[in-house]
DRENDO-1510 file (C-alpha; in Angstrom, 1 decimal, always signed):
<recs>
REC; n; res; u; v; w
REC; 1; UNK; +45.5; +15.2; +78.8 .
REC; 2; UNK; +42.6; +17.2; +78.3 .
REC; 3; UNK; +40.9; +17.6; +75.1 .
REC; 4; UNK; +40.0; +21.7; +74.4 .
REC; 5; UNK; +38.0; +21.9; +71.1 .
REC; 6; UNK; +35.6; +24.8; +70.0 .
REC; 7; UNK; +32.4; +23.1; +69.3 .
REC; 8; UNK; +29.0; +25.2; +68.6 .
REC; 9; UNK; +25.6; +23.2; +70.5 .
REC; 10; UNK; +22.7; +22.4; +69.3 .
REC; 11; UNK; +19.7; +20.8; +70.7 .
REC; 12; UNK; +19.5; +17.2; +69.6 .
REC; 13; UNK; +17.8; +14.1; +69.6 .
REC; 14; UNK; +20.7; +11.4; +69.4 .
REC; 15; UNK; +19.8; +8.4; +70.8 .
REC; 16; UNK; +22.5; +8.6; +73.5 .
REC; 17; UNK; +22.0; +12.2; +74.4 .
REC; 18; UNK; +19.3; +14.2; +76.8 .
REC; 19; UNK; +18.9; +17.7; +77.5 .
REC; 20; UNK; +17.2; +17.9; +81.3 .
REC; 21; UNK; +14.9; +20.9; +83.0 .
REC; 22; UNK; +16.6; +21.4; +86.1 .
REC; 23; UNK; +16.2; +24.9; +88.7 .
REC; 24; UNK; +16.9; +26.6; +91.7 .
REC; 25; UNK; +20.1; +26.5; +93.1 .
REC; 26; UNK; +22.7; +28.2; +90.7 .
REC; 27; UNK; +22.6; +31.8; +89.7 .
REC; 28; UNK; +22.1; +31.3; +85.7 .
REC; 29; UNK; +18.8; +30.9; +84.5 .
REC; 30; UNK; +17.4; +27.5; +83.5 .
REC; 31; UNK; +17.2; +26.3; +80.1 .
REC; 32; UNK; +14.8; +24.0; +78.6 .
REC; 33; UNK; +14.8; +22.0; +75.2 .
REC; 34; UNK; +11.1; +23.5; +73.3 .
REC; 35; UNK; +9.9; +20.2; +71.8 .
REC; 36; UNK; +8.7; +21.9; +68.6 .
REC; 37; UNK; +12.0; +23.7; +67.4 .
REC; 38; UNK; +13.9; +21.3; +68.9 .
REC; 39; UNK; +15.7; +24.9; +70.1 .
REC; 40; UNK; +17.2; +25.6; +73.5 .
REC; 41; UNK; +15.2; +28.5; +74.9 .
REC; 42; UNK; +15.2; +30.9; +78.9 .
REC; 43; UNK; +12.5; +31.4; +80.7 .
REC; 44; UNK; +11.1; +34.0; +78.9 .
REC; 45; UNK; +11.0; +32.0; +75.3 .
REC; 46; UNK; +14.1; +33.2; +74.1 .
REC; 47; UNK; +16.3; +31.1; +71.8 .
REC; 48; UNK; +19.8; +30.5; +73.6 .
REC; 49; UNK; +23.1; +29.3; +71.4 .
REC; 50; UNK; +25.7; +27.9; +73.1 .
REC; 51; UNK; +29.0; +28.3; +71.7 .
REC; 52; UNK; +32.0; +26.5; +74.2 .
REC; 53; UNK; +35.0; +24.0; +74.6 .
REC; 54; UNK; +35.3; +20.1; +75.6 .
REC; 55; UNK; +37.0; +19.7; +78.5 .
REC; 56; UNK; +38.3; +16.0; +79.3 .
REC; 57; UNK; +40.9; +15.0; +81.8 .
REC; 58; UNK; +40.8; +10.9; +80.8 .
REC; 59; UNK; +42.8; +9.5; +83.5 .
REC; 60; UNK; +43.0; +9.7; +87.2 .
REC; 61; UNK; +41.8; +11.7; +88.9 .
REC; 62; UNK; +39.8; +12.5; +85.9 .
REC; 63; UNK; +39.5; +15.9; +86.8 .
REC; 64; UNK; +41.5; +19.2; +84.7 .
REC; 65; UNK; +43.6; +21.1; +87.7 .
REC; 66; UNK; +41.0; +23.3; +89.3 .
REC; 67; UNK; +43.8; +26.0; +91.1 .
REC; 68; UNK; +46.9; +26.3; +89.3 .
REC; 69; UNK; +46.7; +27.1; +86.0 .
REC; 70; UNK; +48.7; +25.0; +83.4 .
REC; 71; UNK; +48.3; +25.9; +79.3 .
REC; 72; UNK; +47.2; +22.1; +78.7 .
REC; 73; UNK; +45.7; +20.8; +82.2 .
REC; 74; UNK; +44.3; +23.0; +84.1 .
REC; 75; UNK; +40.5; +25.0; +83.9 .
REC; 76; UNK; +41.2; +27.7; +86.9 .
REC; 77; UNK; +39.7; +30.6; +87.3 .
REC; 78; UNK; +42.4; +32.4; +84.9 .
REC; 79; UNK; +41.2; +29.8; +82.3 .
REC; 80; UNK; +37.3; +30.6; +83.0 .
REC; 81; UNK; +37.8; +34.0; +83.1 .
REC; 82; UNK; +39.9; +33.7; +79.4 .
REC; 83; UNK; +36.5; +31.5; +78.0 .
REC; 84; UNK; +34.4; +34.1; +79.4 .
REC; 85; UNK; +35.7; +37.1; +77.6 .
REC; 86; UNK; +36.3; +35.1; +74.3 .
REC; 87; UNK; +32.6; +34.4; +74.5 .
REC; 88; UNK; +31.8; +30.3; +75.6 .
REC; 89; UNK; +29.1; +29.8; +77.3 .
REC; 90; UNK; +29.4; +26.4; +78.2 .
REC; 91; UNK; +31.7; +23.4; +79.1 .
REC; 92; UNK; +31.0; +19.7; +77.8 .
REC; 93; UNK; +33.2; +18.4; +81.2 .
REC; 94; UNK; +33.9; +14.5; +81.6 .
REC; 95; UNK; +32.3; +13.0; +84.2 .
REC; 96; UNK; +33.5; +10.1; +84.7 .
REC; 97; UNK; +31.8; +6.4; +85.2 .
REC; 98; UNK; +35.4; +5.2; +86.6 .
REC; 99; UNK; +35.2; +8.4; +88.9 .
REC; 100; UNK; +31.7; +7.9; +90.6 .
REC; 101; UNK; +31.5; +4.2; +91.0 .
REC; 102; UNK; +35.5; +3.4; +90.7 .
REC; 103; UNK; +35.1; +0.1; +93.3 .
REC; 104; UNK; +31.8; -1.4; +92.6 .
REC; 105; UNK; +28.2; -0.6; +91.0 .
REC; 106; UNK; +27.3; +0.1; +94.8 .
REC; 107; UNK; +30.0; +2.3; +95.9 .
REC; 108; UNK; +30.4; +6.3; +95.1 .
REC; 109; UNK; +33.1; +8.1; +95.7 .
REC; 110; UNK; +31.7; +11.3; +97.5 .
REC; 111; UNK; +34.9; +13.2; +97.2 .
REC; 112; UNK; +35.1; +13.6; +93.6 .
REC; 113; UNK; +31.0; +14.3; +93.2 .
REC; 114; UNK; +32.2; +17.1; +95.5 .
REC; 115; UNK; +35.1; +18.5; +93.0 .
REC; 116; UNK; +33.2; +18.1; +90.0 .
REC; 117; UNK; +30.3; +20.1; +92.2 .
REC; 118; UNK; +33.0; +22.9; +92.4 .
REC; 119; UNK; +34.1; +22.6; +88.6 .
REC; 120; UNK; +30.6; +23.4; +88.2 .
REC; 121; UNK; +30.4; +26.1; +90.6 .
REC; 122; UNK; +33.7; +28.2; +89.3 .
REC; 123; UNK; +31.8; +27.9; +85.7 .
REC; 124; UNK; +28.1; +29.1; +87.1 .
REC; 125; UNK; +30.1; +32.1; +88.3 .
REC; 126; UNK; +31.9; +32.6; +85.1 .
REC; 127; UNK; +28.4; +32.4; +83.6 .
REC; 128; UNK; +29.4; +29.3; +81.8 .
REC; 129; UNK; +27.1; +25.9; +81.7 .
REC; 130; UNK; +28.0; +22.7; +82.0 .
REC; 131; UNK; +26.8; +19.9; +79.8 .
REC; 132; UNK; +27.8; +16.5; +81.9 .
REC; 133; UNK; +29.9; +14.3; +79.2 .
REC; 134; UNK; +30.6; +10.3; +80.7 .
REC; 135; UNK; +33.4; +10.1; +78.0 .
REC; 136; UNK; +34.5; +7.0; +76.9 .
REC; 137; UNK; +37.0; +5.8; +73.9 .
REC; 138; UNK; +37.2; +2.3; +72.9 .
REC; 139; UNK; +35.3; +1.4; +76.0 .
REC; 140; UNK; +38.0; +0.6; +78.8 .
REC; 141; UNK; +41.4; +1.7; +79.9 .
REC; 142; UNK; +42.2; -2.7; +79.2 .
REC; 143; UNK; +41.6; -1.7; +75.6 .
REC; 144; UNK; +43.7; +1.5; +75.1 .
REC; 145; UNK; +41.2; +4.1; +75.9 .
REC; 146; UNK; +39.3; +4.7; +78.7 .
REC; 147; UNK; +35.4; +5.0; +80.0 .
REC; 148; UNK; +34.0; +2.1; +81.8 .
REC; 149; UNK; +35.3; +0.9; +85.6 .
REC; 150; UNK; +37.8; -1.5; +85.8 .
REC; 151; UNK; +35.3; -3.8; +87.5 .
REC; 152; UNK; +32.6; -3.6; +84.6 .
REC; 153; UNK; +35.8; -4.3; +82.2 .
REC; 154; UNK; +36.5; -7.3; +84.2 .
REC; 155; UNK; +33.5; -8.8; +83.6 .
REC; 156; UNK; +34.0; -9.1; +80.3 .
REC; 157; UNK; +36.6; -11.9; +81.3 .
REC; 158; UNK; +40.1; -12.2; +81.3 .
REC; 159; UNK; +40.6; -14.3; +77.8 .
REC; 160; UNK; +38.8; -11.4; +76.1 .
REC; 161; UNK; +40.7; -8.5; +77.9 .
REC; 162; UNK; +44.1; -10.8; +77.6 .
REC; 163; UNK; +43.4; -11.2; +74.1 .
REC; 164; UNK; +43.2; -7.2; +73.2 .
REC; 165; UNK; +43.9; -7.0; +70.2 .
REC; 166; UNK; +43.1; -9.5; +68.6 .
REC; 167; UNK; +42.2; -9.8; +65.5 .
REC; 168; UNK; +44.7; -7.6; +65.1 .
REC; 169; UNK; +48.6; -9.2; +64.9 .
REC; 170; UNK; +50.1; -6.6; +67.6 .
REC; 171; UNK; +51.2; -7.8; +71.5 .
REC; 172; UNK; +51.7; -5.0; +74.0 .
REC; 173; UNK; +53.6; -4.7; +77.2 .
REC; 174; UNK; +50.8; -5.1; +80.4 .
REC; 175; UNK; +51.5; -3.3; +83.1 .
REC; 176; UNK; +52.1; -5.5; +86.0 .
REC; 177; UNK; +49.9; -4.3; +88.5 .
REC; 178; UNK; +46.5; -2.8; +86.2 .
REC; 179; UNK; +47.0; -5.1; +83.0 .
REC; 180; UNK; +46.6; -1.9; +81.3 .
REC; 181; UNK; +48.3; -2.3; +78.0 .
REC; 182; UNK; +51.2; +0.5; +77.9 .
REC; 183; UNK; +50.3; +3.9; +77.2 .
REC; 184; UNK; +53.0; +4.7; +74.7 .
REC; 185; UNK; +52.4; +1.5; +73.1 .
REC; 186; UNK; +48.9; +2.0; +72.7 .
REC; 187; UNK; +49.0; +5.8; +70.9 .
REC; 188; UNK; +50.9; +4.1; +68.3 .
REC; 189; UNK; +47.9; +2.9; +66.9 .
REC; 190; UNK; +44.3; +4.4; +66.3 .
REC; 191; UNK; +40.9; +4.4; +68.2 .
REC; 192; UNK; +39.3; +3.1; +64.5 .
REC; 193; UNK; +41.8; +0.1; +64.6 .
REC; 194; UNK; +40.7; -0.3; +68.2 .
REC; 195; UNK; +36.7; +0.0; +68.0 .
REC; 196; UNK; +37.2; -3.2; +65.4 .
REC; 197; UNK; +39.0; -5.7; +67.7 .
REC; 198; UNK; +37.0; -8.6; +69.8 .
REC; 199; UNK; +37.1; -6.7; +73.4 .
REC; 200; UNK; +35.6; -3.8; +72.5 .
REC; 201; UNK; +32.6; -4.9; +70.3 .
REC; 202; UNK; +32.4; -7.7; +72.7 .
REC; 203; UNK; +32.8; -4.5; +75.5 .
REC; 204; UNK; +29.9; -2.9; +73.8 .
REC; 205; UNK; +27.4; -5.6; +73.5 .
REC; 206; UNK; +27.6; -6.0; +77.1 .
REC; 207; UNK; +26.5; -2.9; +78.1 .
REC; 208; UNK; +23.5; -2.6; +75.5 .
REC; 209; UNK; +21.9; -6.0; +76.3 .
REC; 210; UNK; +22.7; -5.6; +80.2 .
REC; 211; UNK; +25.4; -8.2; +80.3 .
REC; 212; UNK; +26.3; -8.7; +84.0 .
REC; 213; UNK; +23.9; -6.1; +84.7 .
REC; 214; UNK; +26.6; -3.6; +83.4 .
REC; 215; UNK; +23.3; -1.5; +81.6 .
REC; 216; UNK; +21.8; -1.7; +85.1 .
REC; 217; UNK; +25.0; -0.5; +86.9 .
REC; 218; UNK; +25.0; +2.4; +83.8 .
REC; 219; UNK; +21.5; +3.6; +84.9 .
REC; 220; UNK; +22.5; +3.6; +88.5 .
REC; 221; UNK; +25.5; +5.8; +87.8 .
REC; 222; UNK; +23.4; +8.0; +85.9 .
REC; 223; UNK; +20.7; +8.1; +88.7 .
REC; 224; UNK; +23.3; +8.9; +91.5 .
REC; 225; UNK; +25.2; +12.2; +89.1 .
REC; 226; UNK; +21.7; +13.6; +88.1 .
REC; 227; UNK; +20.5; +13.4; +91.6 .
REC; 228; UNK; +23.3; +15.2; +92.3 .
REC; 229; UNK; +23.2; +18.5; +89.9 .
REC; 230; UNK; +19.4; +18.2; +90.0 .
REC; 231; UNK; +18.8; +21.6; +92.1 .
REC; 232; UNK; +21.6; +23.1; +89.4 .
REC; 233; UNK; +20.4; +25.0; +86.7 .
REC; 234; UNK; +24.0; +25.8; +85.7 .
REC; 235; UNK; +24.3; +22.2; +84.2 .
REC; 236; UNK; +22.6; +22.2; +80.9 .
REC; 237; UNK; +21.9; +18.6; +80.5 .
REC; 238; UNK; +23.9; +15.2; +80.8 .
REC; 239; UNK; +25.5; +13.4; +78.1 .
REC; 240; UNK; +24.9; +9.9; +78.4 .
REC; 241; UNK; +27.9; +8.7; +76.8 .
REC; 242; UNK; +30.4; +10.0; +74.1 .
REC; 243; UNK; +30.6; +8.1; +70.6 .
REC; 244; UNK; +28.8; +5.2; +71.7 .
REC; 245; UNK; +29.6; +2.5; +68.8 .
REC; 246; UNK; +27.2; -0.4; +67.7 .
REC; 247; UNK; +28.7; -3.2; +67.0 .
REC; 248; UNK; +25.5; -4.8; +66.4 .
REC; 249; UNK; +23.2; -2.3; +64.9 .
REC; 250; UNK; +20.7; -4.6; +63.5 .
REC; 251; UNK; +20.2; -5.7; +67.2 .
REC; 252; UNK; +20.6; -2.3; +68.8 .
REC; 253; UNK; +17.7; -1.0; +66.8 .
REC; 254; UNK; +15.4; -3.4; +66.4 .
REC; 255; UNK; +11.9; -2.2; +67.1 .
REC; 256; UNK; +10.5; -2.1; +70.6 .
REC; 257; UNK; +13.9; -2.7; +72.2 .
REC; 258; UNK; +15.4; +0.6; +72.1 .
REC; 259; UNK; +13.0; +1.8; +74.3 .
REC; 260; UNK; +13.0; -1.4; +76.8 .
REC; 261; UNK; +16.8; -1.8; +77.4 .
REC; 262; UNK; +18.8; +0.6; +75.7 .
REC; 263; UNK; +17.5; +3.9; +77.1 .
REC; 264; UNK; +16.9; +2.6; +80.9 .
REC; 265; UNK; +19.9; +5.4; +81.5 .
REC; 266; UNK; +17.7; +8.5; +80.4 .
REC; 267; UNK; +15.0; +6.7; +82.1 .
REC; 268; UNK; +17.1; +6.8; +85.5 .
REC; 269; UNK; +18.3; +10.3; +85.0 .
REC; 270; UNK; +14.3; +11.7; +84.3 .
REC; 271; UNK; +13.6; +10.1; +87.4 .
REC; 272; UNK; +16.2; +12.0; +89.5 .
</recs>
């Protein structure tokens, strides 16, 4: 289901967050983050606000209906043309890891760069940007949310993802084919319980110290999307991923390795 929200923007400097320069290409004009004021601001110096909605489709094909409108799944042009005369002026839209890499670290799935190219386009000529969101809650479909591959998941091992919950007491029904616990099993319980079990902090340290080159695989996804919008000046910056949790915050901060490891996906996406 998708996720609408009002939310008002402001230029920040969370770790997990970057604002890009990007031109040409789309009909808005671009913005830019002025490293003093911290402010967004146009080509001619101006301060911008952005004032818009979340828009979050979490499972396949991770993309809101695009051409018939529904009042809880759909972002059509009726929809854009609503946000538009209410006053947004820009979209935090999933993109999804799952989406762009969903067989392998090496494999991209050219089709739905395309439709999330076209999401874009129908909000460039609503006037709307897009700020690029790789959602993810409680790191992995395997663990009653959804973000990472099912590959990068695996890696994780299958005591660990067979284990979910644990340490909490509760057994859920797997689906026979994904091993997904079941849905409506799953929202009978909390994301906060879930963040606090084995597989996701286990989930989480992965990813931050490049466990199985999962970190690596982050970057490359990264890379491959900012590539991809990089002649769009429509798409206001990328989000690297939403609510990232630190399981191990002494060792997520310690000094000289934030820079090293953890930011290698900003690094990717200034490179595109």
């Amino acid at each position: 289901m998708i996720e609408i929200s009002e939310v008002l923007f402001v230029s920040t400097s969370l770790l997990f967050l970057i604002v890009s320069t990007v031109h040409g290409g789309s009909p808005l004009p671009s913005i830019q983050v002025d490293p003093d004021t911290q402010h967004f601001v146009d080509e001619f110096g101006r301060i911008r606000i952005f004032h818009g909605v979340n828009v979050v489709y979490k499972q396949p094909p991770f993309l809101p209906n695009l051409t018939d409108f529904d009042p809880q799944n759909s972002l059509t042009e009726f929809d854009l043309d609503n946000l538009h005369k209410w006053g947004f002026n820009v979209i935090r839209f999933y993109t999804s890891w799952m989406g762009v890499n969903p067989k392998s670290p090496n494999e991209f799935d050219e089709t739905y760069l395309s439709q999330l190219s076209t999401a874009v386009s129908m909000m460039e000529n609503k006037s709307i940007y897009a700020l690029l969101d790789c959602h993810q809650d409680v790191f992995s479909r395997f663990f009653c949310g959804e973000g990472l591959p099912d590959w990068a998941a695996k890696n994780l091992g299958n005591e660990t993802l067979n284990r979910f919950p644990f340490p909490f007491p509760i057994n859920f029904t797997r689906d026979s084919d994904t091993g997904y616990p079941v849905l409506d099993e799953c929202l009978k319980y909390t994301f906060g319980q879930y963040y606090l079990t084995e597989g996701v902090i286990n989930g989480f340290k992965m990813l931050y110290t490049d466990g199985n080159g999962t970190l690596e695989a982050f970057g490359s996804f990264w890379h491959k999307v900012a590539s991809y919008f990089a002649d769009r000046s429509s798409v206001l910056g990328y989000e690297l991923i939403n609510e990232p949790s630190f399981p191990a915050l002494a060792d997520v901060l310690q000094m000289g390795l934030v820079d090293q490891k953890y930011l290698a996906p900003i690094q990717c996406v200034q490179k595109s």
